[in-house]
C-alpha positions as CSV (number, residue, x, y, z in Angstrom):
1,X,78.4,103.0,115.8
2,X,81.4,104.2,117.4
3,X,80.5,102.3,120.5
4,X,79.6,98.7,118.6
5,X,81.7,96.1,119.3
6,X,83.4,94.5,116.4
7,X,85.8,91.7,115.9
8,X,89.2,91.7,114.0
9,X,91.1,89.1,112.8
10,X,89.7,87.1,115.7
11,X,90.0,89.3,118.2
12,X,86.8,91.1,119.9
13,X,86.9,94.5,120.6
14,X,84.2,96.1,123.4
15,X,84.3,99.2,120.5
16,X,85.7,100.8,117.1
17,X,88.6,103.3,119.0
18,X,91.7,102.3,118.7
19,X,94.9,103.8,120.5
20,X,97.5,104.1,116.9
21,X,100.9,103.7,117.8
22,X,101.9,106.2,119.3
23,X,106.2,106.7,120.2
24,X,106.4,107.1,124.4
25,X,110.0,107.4,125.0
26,X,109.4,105.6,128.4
27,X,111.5,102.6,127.4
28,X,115.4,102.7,129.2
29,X,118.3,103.1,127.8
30,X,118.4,99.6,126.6
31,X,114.6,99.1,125.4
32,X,113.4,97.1,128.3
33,X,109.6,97.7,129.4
34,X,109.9,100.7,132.5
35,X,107.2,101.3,135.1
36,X,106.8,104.1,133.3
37,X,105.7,102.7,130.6
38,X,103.6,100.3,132.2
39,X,101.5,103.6,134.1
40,X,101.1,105.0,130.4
41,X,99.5,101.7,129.3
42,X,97.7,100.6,132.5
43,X,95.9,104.5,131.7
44,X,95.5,103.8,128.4
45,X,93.4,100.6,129.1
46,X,91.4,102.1,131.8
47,X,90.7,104.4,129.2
48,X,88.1,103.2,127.2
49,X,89.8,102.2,123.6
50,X,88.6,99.1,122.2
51,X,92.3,98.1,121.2
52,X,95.6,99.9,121.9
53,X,98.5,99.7,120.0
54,X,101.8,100.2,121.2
55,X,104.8,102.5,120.3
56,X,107.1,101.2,118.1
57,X,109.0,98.0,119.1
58,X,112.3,97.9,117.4
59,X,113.0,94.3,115.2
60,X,116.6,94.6,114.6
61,X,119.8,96.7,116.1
62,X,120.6,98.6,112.8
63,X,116.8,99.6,113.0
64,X,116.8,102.0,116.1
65,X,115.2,105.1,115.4
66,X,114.8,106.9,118.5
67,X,116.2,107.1,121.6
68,X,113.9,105.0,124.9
69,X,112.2,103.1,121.8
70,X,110.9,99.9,123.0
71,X,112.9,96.6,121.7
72,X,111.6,93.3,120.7
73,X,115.0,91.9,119.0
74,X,116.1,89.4,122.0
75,X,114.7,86.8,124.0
76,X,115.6,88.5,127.2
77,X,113.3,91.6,126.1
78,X,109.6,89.0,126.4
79,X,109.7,89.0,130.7
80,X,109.2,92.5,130.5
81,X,107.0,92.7,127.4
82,X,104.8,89.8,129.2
83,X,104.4,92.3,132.1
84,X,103.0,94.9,129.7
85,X,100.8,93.4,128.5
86,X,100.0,91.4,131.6
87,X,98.9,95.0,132.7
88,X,97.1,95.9,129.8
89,X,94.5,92.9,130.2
90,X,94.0,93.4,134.1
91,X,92.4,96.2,133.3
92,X,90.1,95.3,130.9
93,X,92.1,96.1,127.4
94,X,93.5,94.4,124.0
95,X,97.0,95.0,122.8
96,X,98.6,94.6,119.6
97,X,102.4,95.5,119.3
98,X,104.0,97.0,116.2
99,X,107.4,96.4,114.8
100,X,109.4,97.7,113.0
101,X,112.8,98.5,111.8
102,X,113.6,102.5,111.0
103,X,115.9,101.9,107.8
104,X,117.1,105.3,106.4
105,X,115.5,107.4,109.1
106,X,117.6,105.9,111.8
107,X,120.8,108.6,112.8
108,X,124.2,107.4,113.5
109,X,124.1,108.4,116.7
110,X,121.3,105.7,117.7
111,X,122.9,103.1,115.6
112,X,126.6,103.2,116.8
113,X,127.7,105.9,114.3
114,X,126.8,103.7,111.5
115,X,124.9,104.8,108.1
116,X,121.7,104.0,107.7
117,X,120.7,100.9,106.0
118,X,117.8,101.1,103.0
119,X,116.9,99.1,99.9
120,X,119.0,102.2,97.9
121,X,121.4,104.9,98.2
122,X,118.8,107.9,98.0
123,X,119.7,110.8,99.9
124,X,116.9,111.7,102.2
125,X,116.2,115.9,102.6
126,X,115.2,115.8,105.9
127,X,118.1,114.1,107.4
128,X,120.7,115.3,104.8
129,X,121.7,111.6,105.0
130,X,122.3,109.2,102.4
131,X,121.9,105.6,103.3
132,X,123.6,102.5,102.8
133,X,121.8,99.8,100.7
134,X,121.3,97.0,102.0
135,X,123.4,93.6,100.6
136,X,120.7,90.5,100.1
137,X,122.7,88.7,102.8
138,X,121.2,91.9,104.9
139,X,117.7,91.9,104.1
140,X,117.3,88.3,104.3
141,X,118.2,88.9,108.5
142,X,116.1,91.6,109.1
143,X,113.4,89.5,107.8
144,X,114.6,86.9,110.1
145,X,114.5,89.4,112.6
146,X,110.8,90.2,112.0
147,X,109.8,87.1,112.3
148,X,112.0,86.1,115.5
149,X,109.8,89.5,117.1
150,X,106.9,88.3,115.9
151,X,107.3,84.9,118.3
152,X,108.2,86.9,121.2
153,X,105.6,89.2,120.9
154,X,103.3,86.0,120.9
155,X,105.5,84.4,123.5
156,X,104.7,87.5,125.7
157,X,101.1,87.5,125.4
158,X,100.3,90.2,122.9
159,X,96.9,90.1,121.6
160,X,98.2,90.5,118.3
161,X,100.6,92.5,115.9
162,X,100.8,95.9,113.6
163,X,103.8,95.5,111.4
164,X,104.8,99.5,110.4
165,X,104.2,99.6,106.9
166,X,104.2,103.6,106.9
167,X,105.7,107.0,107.1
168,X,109.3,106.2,105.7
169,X,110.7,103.1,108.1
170,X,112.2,100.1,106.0
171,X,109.4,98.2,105.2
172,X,107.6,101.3,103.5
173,X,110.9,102.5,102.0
174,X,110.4,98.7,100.3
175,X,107.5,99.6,99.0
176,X,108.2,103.1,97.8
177,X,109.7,103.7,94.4
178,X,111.0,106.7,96.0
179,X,113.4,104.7,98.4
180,X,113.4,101.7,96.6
181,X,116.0,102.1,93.4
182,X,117.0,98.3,92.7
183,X,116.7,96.2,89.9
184,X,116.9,92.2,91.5
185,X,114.1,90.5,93.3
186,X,113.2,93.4,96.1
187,X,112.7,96.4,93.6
188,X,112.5,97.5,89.9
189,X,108.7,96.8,89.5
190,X,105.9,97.2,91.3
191,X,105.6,93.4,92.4
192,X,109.0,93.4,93.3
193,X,108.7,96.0,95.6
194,X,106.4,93.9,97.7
195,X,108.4,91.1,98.2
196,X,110.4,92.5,101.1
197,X,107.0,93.1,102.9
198,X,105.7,89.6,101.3
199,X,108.5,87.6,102.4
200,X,108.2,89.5,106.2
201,X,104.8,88.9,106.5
202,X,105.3,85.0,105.6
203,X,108.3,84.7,108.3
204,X,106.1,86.1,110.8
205,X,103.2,83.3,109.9
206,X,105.7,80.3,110.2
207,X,106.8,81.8,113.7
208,X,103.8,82.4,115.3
209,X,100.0,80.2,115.6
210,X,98.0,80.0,112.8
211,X,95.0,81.8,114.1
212,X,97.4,84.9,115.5
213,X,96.7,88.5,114.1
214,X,98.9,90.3,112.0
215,X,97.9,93.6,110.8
216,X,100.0,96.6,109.2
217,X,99.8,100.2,109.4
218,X,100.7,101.2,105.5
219,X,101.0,104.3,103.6
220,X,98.6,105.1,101.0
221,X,100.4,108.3,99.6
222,X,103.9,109.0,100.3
223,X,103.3,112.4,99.5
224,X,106.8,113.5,97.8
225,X,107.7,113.5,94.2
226,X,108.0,109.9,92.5
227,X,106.4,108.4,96.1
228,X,103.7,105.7,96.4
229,X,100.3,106.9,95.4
230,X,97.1,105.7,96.5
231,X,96.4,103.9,93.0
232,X,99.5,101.6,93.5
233,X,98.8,101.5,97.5
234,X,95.5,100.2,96.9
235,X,97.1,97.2,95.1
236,X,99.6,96.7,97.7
237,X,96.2,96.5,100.1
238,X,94.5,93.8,97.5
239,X,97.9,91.8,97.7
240,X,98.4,91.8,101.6
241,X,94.6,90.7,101.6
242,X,95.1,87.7,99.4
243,X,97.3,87.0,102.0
244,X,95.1,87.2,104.8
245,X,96.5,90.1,106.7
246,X,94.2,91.0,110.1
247,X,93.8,94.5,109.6
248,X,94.9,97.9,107.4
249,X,95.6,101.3,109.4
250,X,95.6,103.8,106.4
251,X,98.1,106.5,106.6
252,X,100.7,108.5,104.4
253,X,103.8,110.7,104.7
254,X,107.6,110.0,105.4
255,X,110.2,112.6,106.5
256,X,110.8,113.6,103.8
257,X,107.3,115.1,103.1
258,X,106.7,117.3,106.4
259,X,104.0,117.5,108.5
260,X,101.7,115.3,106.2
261,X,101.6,112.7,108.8
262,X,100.9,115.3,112.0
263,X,99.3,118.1,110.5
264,X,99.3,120.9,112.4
265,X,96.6,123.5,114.2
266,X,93.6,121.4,113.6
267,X,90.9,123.4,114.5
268,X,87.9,122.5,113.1
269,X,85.8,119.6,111.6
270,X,87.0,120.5,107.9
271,X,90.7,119.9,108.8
272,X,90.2,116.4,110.8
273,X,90.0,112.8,109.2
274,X,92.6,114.0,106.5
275,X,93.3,110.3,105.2
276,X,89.3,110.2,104.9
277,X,89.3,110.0,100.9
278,X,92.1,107.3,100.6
279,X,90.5,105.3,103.5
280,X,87.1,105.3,101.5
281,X,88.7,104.3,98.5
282,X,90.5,101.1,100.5
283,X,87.2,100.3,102.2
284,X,84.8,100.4,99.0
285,X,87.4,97.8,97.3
286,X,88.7,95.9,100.2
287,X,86.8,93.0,102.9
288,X,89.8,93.3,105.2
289,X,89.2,95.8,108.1
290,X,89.9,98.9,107.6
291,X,91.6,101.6,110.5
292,X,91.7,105.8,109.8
293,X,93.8,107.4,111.2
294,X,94.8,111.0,111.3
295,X,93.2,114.2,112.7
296,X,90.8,113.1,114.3
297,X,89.6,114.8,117.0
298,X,85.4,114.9,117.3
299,X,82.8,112.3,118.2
300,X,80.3,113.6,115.3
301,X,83.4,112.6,112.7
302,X,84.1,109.7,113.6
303,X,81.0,108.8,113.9
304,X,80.5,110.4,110.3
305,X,83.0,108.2,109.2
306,X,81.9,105.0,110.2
307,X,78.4,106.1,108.9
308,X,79.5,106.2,105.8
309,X,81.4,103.4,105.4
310,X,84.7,105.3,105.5
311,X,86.6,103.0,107.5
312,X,85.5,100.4,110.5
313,X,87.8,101.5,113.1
314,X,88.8,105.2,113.9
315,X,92.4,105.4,115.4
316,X,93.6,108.1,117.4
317,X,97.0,108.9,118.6
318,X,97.9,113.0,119.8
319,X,94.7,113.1,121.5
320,X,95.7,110.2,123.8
321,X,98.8,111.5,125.1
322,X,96.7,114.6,126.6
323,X,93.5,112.4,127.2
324,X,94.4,109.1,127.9
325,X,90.3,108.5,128.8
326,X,89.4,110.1,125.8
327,X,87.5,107.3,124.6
328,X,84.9,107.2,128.2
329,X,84.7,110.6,127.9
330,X,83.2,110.1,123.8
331,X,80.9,107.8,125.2
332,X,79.8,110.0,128.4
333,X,78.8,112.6,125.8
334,X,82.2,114.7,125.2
335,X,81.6,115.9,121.9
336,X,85.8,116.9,121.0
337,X,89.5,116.3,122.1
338,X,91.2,119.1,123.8
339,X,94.1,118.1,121.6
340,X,95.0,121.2,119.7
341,X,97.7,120.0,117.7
342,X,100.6,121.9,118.9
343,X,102.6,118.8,117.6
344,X,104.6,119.7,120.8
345,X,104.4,115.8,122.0
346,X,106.3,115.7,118.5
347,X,109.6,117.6,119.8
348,X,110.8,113.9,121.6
349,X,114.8,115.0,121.5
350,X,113.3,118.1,123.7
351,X,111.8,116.3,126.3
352,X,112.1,113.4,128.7
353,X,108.7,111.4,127.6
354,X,106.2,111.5,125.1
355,X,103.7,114.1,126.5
356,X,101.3,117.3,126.5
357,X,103.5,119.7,126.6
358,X,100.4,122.0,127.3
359,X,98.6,120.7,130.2
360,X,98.3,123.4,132.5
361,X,98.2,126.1,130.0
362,X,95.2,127.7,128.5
363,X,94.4,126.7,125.0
């Protein structure tokens, strides 16, 4: 199955690998698309994945959460986003771009010394930093700002978008009741908490075509104390497919919670798919597509997973910075990734772009 072509929200993909967002740190200093970048995707194409998605592309100044992160909150960013993607098509491949806004987990340093903005003041453990909340004047603009990206990244010819729902960035901090603390229309209930996401989602629509693909990458388990679970992430799934939303790339973990987003030292078929229950559960109640991600590194589990009706795309994101043709080399009979998980692709303050940083060395 891995191999069938399938169609998402509209758009037809030659197979059912997709490249997850992965952060490249081949942006410049400003954001703007880099040759650099552009090699990294034109490799990714050739490649083999059915559809590739692209590092995080930042919504909203206050919202920058790494340094080189790719930027999508001007007008004078879409020439350069057009040649991306421009690229990616030459060569045979489908593109989605994901947005996003880093909320609490930006640092002062990327953000012009500034706190943090969130829904609440909750101090977050892993960057011994305690947020700002955000004012309703304030969330009302980075909604804005969603949709205003959402135009370019039509503008520029993007074949559709992920909007990053997970692993601790704003739009998952609205949905947490970890991060989200208030008490007036964007928190104190479960259905509040979805309104931020709701109200993104529906400035997006009224920016772009009618028949253009919006899809989200959401966390099904936050995975720290008083965090989503995937009993109320499920119901955020059934709301976001009343709305018609393209796709759901099922994930979990924030900062906060370690390495439950990028385990470690995967080295057998036991450790790999680790979002595999939650990703059953979402596909057995759900009609929307449904993308795994996480661990997966072997042909025969993937191809396990799709047997099985875990999920109906399998997404893959380490593997691809070592093997960007990982997906040919599946299909000419490659049974596993040399990925190792040495998470040292993680280390990005460490080193100049996103890469293996054990090519050349015996595994």
């Amino acid at each position: 199955m891995l191999f069938e072509p399938i169609s998402i929200a509209g758009i037809d993909l030659k197979n059912r690998i997709v490249r997850s967002a992965t952060f490249e740190k081949r942006a410049d200093d400003d954001g703007f698309v880099t040759e650099s970048l552009i090699d990294l995707y034109v490799e990714l194409s050739k490649g083999g994945a059915g559809l590739i998605i692209t590092g995080n592309a930042l919504v909203h100044v206050t919202g920058r959460s790494a340094p080189q992160m790719l930027c999508i909150h001007n007008d004078f960013y879409t020439a350069k986003l057009k040649r991306l993607a421009e690229a990616v098509h030459r060569n045979g491949g489908k593109v989605m771009i994901q947005l996003v806004h880093g909320g609490r987990q930006c640092f002062p340093a990327h953000i012009g010394m500034e706190r943090p903005i969130a829904p609440s003041e909750v101090y977050d453990r892993s960057t011994r930093i305690t947020p700002r909340a955000m004012t309703d004047a304030e969330i009302w603009e980075i909604i804005e700002a969603f949709g205003y990206a959402a135009r370019r990244a039509m503008d520029a010819g993007f074949d559709g978008i992920q909007i990053h729902g997970a692993h601790g960035y704003l739009v998952s901090e609205f949905l947490s009741p970890h991060t989200n603390r208030r008490d007036d229309y964007w928190g104190g209930d479960e259905q509040r908490r979805f309104h931020f996401l709701e109200e993104v989602y529906r400035a997006m629509k009224k920016e772009v075509r009618d028949d253009y693909p919006i899809s989200i990458k959401m966390n099904a388990d936050d995975f720290v104390e008083g965090g989503l679970r995937p009993e109320e992430g499920l119901r955020i799934a059934k709301r976001l497919e009343y709305l018609n939303i393209g796709a759901i790339e099922v994930s979990g973990g924030m900062y906060e919670s370690g390495m439950k987003t990028v385990r470690p030292n995967i080295s057998d078929v036991e450790q790999e798919a680790y979002f595999r229950e939650v990703s059953g559960l979402f596909k057995r109640e759900l009609n929307t597509p449904i993308i795994i991600v996480g661990g997966i590194r072997s042909k025969a589990v993937a191809e396990d997973i799709l047997q099985n009706n875990h999920a109906d795309l399998i997404a893959i994101s380490r593997p691809l910075i070592r093997e960007p043709d990982l997906p040919d080399k599946f299909r000419d009979g490659k049974e596993r990734a040399d990925c190792i998980s040495c998470n040292g692709c993680m280390r990005f303050r460490k080193i100049d772009v996103v890469k293996c940083t054990r090519l050349g060395k015996s595994s």
